[in-house]
Each structure stands twice: as C-alpha cells, then as structure tokens.
Backbone as CSV, one residue per row, in Angstrom:
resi,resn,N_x,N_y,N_z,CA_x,CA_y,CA_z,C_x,C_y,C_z
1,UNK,70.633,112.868,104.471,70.544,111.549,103.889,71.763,111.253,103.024
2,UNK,72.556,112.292,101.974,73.132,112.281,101.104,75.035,112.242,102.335
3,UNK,74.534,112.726,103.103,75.868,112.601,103.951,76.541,111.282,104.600
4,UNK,75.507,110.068,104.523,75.532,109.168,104.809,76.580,108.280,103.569
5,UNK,76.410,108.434,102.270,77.499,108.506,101.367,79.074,109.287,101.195
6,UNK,79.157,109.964,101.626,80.027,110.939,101.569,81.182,110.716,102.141
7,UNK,82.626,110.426,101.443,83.810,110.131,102.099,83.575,111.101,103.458
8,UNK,84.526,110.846,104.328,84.874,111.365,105.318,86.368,110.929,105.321
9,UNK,87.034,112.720,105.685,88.484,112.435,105.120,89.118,112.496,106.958
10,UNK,89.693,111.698,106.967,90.643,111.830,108.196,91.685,112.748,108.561
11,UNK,91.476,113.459,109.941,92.150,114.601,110.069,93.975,114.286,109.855
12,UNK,94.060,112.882,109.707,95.639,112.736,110.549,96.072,112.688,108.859
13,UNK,95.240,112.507,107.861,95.640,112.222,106.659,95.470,113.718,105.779
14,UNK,94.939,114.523,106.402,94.852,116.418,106.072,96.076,116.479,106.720
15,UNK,96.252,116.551,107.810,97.487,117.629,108.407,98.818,117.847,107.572
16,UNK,99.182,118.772,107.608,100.507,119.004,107.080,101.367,118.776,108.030
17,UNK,102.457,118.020,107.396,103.725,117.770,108.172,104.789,118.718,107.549
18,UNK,105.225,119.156,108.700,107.222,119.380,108.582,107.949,118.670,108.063
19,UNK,108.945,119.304,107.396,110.148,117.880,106.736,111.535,118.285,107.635
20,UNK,112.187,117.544,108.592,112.981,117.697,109.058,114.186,118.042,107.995
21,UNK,115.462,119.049,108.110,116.345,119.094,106.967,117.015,118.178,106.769
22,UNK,116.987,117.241,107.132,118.159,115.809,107.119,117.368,115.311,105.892
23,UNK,115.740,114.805,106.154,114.935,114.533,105.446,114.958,115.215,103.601
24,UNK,114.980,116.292,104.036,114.995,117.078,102.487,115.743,117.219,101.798
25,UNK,117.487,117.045,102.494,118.375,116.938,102.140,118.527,115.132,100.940
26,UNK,118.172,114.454,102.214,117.776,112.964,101.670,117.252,112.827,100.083
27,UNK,115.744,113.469,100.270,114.684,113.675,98.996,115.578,114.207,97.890
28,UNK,115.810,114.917,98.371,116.708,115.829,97.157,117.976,115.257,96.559
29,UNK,118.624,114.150,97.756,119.685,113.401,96.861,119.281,112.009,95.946
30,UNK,118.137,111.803,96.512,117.577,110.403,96.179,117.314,111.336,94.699
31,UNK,116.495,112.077,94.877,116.117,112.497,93.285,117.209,112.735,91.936
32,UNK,118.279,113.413,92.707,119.764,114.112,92.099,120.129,112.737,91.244
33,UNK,119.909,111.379,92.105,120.847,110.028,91.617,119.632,109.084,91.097
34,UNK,118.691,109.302,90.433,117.474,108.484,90.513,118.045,108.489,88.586
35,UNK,117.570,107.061,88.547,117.724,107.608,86.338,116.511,107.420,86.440
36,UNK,115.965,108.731,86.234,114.543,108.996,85.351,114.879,110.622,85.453
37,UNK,113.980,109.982,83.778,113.927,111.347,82.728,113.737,112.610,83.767
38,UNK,114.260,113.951,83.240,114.256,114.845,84.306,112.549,115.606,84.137
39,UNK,111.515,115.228,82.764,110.508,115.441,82.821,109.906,114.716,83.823
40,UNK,109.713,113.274,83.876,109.458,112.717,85.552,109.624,112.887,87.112
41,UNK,110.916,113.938,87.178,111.247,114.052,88.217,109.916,114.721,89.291
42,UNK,109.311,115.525,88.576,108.266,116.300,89.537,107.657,115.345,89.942
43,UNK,106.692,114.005,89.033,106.179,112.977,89.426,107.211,112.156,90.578
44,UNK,108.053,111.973,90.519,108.666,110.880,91.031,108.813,111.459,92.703
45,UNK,109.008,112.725,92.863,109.047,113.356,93.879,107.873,113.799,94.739
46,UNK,106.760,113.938,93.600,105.488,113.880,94.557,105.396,112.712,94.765
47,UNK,105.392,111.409,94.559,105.252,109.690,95.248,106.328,109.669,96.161
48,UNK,107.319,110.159,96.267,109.006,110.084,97.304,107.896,110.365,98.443
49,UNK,107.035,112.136,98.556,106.906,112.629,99.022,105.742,111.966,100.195
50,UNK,105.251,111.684,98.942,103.745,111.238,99.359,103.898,109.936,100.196
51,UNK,104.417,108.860,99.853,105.104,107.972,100.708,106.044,108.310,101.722
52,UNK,106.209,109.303,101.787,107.742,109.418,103.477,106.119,110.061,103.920
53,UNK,105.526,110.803,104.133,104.333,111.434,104.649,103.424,110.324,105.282
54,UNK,103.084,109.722,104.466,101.993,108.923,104.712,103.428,107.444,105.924
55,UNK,104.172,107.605,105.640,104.975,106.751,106.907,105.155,107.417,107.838
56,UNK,105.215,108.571,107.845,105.028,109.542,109.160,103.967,109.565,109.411
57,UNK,102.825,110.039,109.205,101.364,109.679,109.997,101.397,108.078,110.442
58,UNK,101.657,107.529,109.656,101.275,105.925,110.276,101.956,105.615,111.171
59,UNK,103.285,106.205,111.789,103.858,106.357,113.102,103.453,107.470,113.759
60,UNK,102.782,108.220,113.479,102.197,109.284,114.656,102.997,109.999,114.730
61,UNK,104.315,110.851,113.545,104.952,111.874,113.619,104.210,112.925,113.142
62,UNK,104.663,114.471,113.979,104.597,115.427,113.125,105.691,116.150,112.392
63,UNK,106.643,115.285,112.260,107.428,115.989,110.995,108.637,114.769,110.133
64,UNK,108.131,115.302,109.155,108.953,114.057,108.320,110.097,113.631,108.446
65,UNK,110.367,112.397,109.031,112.050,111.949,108.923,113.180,111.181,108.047
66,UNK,114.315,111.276,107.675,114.548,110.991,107.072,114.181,108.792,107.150
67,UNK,113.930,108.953,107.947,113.834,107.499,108.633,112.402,107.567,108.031
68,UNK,111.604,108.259,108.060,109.879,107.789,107.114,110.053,108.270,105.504
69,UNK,111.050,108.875,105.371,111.414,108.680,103.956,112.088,107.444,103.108
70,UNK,113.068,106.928,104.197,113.624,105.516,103.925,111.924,104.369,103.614
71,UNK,111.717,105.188,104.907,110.594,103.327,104.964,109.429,103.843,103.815
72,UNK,109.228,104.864,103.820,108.123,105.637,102.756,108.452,104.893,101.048
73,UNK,110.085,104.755,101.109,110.505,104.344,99.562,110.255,103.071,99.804
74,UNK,110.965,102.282,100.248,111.328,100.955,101.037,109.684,100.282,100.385
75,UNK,108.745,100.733,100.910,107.428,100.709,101.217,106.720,100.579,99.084
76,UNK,107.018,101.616,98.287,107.204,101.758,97.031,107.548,100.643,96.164
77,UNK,108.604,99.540,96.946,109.397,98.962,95.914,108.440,97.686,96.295
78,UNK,109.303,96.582,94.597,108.752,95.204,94.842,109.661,94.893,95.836
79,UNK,108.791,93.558,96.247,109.122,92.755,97.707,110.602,92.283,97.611
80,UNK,110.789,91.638,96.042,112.055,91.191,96.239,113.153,91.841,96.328
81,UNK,113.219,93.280,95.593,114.359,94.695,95.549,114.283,94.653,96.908
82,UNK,112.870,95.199,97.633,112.858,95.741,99.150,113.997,94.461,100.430
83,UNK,113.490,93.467,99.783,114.182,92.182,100.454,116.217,92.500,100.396
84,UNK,116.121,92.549,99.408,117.749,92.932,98.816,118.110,93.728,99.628
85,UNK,117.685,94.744,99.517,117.801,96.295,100.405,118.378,96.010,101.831
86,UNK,117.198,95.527,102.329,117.087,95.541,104.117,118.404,94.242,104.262
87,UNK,118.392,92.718,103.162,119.790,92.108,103.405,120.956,93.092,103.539
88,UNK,121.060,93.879,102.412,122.287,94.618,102.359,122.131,95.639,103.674
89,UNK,121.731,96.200,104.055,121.540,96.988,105.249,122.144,96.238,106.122
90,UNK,121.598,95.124,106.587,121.570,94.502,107.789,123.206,94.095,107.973
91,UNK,123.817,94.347,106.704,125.678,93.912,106.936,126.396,95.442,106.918
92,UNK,125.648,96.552,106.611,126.049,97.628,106.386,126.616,98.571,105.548
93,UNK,127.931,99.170,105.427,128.364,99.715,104.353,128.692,98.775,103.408
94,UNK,129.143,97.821,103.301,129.586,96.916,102.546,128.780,96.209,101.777
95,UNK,127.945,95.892,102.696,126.963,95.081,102.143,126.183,96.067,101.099
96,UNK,125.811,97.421,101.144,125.153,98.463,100.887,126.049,98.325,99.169
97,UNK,127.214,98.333,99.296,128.141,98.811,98.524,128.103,97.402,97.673
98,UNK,128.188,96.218,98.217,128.347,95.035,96.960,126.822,95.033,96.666
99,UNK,125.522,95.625,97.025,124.601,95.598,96.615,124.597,96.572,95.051
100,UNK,124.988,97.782,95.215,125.156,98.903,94.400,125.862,98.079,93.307
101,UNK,127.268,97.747,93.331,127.849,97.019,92.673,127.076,95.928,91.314
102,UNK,126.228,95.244,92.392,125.241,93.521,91.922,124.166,95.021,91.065
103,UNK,123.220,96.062,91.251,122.479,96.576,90.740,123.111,97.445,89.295
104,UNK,124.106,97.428,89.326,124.857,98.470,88.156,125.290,97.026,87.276
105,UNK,125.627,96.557,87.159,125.810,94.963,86.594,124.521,95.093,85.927
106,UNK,123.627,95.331,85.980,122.032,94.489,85.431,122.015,95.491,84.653
C-alpha cells in the first residue's frame, strides 16, 4: 500500500557516466578561470558536474562530453547571459572575444 507513495528513481538518472578527457580537461579549466571564492569551488563543481550529466542522459549518452558540459552550463545561466553566449558563438572567435571584452567592462 505504502509503495504506492514512494518515489521511484529512474534507472537513466542512477547510472554513472564516463567523463570523456576533453570533457574534464574543460571542467577543470572552467573552474581554474571561474571568480569564486576557492571555498565554493567544490560547490560550484558539483552543479558544473551535475548539469553536463544530467545533459548527457537527456541526450542518451553514456559518457560525458565536453559538448554536454557546454550545454549542461549554458543550461545554468539566465536567459539573457545564455542569449549573449550562443550570439557570440554564432560569429565565433571574435565574437567570443568582443564578448569577453563587453563582460570584463561590467
């Protein structure tokens, strides 16, 4: 009777994933250049984490890419930063680079 209450956890949201090394390499630089306090860092890296993961299951990978780490952060931010982002992307290094530029200004 009492089971009828009872979360039921989804296998695809248990499994452990692989982190491809491109991926960890990624995590690890995003963290290296992040300004927050280095007491935060453990926090900030379990949400990095937890978000590139949870974008890999929701594409049906088994191992983390640096590409579900992008969209995992991407995914994290407000709409309008995320908006900024994907503009500057979409022109490339440059665009990437007068973005960096416009964010160090503020």
């Amino acid at each position: 009777m009492f089971k009828l209450f009872s979360k039921k956890s989804s296998p695809s949201v248990t499994k452990t994933l692989s982190w491809d090394p491109t991926a960890s390499q990624a995590l690890e630089k995003a963290l290296s250049q992040a300004p927050v306090p280095s007491a935060l860092k453990g926090t900030v890296r379990k949400q990095l984490t937890k978000a590139a993961e949870n974008q890999a299951r929701l594409v049906d990978h088994d191992t983390v890419t640096a590409e579900d780490l992008m969209q995992g952060l991407l995914a994290k931010m407000p709409a309008n930063l995320r908006s900024k982002i994907e503009q500057a992307a979409q022109k490339g290094p440059a665009g990437m680079k007068d973005l960096e530029d416009e964010l160090r200004q503020k």
